[in-house]
C-alpha positions in Angstrom: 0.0 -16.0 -55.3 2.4 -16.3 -52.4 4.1 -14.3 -50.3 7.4 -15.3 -52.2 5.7 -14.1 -55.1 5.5 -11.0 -54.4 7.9 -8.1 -54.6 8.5 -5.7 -51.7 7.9 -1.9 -53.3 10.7 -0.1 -54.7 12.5 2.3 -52.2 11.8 6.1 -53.5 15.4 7.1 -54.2 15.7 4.0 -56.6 12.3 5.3 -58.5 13.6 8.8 -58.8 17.2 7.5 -59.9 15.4 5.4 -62.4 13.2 8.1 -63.6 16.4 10.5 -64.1 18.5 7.9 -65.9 15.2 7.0 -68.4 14.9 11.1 -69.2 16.4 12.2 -72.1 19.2 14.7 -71.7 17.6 17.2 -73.4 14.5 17.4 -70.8 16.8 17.2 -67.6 18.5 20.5 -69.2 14.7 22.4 -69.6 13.9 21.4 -66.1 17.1 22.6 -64.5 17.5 25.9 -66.9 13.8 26.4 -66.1 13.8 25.9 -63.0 16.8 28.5 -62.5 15.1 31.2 -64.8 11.6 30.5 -62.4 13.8 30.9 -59.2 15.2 34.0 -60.4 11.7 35.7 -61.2 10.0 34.7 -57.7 12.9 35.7 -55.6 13.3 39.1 -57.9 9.3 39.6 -58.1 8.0 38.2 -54.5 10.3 36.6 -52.5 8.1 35.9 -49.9 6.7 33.3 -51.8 9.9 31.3 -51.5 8.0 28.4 -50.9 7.1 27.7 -54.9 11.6 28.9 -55.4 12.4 25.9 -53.3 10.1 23.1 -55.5 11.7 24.7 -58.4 15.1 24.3 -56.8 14.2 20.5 -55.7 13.5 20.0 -59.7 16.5 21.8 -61.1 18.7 19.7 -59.1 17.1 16.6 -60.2 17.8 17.8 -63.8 21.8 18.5 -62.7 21.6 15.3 -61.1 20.1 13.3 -64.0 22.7 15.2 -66.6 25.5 13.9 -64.5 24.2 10.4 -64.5 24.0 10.6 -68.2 27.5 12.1 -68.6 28.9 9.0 -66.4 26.9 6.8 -68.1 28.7 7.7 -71.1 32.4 6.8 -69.3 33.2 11.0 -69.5 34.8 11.4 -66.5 33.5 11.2 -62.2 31.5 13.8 -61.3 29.9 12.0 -58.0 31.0 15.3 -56.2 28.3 17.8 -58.3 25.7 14.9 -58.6 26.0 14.3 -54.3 25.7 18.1 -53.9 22.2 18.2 -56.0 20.7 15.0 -54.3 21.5 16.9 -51.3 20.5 20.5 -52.2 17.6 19.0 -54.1 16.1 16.9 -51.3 16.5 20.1 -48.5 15.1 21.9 -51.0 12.0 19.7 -51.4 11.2 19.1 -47.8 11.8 23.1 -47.2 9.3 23.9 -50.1 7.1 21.2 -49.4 6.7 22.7 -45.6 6.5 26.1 -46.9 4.0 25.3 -48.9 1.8 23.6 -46.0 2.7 26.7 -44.1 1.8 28.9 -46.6 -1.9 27.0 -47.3 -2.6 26.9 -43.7 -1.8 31.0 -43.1 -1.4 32.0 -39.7 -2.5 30.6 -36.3 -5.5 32.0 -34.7 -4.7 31.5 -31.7 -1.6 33.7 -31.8 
């Protein structure tokens, strides 16, 4: 095998784009409906665990964002507007959960 051969690894937005176009519409809408019902109860319930609200969020906008691919895919109209604002809001929403989450794991500093 040479180094020609060989293909350089697919860039992470290109995975996640695939895996939203190859999900079936009806999945994208349990993850975003679920992932809106979930938010609801942990910010109503405990919202100091906003951490696990923000993965949710990160999800649920994948789901909007895959459900506008399909609906473009299909030649209904240009909705590049909603789908931008949910690769946005769902990529803060990852990186603010996922450092929650570490935050959360590693509880307070001792030496404070």
């Amino acid at each position: 095998m040479s180094s020609s051969d060989s293909q350089p690894p697919e860039p992470i937005n290109e995975a996640i784009a695939r895996l939203g176009r190859r999900a079936s519409p009806r999945l994208l809408w349990i993850m975003a409906a679920a992932a809106a019902t979930g938010i609801g109860i942990i910010l109503v319930i405990d919202w100091h665990r906003w951490p696990l609200a923000s993965v949710l969020a990160a999800f649920g906008c994948f789901g909007v964002w895959g459900l506008v691919e399909h609906h473009e895919q299909r030649g209904r109209g240009t909705l590049r507007l909603i789908q931008g604002a949910a690769a946005v809001l769902g990529g803060i929403a990852a990186i603010a959960g996922l450092l929650g989450v570490l935050f959360w794991i590693l509880g307070p500093a001792p030496i404070l």
